[in-house]
C-alpha positions in Angstrom: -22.5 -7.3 -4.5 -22.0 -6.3 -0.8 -19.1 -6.2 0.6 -19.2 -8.6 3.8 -15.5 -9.0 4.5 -12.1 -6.9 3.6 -10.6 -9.3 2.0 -13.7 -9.0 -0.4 -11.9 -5.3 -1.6 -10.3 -4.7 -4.9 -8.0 -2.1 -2.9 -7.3 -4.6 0.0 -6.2 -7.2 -2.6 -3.7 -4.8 -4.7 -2.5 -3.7 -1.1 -1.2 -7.3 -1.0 0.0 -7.7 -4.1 2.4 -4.6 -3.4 3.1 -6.0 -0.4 4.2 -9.0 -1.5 6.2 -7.5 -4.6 8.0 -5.5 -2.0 8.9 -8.5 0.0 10.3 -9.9 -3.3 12.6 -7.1 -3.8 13.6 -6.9 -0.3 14.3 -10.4 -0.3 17.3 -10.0 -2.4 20.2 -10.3 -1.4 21.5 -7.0 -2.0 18.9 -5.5 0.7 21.1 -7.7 3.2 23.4 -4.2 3.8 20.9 -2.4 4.3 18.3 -3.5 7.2 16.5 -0.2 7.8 15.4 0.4 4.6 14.5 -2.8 4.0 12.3 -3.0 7.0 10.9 0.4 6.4 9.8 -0.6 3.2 8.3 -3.8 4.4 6.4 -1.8 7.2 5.1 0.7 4.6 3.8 -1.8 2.3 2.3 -3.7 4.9 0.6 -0.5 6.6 -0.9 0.2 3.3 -2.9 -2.9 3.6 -3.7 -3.5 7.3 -5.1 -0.1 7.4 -8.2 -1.2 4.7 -8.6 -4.2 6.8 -8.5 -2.3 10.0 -10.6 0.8 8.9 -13.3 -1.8 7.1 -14.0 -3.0 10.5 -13.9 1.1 12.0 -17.5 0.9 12.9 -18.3 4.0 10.9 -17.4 5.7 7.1 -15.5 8.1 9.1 -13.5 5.9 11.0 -13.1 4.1 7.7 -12.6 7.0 5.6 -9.2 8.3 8.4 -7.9 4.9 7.9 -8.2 5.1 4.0 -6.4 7.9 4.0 -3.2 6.8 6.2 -3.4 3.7 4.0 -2.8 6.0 0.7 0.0 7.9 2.7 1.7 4.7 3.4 1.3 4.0 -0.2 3.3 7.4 -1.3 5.8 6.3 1.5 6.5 3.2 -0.5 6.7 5.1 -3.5 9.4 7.4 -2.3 11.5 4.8 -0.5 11.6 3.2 -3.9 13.6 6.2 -5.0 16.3 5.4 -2.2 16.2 2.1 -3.1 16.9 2.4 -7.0 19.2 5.5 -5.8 21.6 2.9 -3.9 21.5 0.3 -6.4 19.2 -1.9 -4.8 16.7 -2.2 -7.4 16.4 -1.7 -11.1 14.5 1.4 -13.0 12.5 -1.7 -14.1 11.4 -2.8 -10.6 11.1 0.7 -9.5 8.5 1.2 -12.3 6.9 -1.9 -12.2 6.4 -1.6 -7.6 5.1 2.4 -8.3 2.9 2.0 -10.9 1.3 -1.0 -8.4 1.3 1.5 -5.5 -0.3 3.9 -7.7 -3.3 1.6 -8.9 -3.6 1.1 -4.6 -4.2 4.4 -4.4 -6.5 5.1 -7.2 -8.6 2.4 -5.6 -8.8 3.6 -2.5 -9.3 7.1 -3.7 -12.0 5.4 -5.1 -13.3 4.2 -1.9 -13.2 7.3 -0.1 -15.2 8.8 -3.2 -17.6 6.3 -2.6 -18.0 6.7 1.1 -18.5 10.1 0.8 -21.1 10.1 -1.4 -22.9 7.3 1.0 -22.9 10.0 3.6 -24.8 12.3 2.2 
């Protein structure tokens, strides 16, 4: 199957799944003391999908490839802000497991990608 759209990738739509599980947990109430973590979670999560959907339409496997690659960054970012989340009593050691092990699947997938762009190029 070709790929005609982003929202047509596996990695674009587990991107929004964390996304939207990080919303969820930010969303409680608790979060309310502390804005900047909150946001900067929020920011992460969203970065890790706006950079598939912005690197799809790159123009080159590149192009694509850089953006790929600050999307699993942003993905490890998440990951470690959800230390300093569980760390402040913001979220459980259940929801800390449950939001990394997502974030990790994201990057497998786009490791995935990369793989597969690289071997494209050749």
């Amino acid at each position: 199957m070709k790929i005609k759209r982003f929202e047509d990738l596996d990695s674009w739509k587990k991107a929004r799944e964390l996304a939207n599980m990080i919303y969820n947990l930010t969303n409680q109430k608790v979060f309310c003391r502390d804005l900047q973590l909150r946001n900067q979670l929020r920011d992460a999560s969203g970065s890790v999908m706006h950079n598939i959907a912005e690197g799809f339409d790159a123009g080159s496997d590149a192009e694509f490839i850089r953006f790929l690659k600050i999307s699993r960054r942003s993905a490890s970012e998440v990951q470690s802000e959800l230390y300093l989340a569980l760390d402040q009593n913001y979220i459980t050691s259940m929801q800390l497991g449950e939001a990394y092990d997502k974030a990790t699947e994201v990057k497998r997938l786009i490791n995935g990608h990369i793989t597969y762009l690289r071997r494209t190029k050749k």
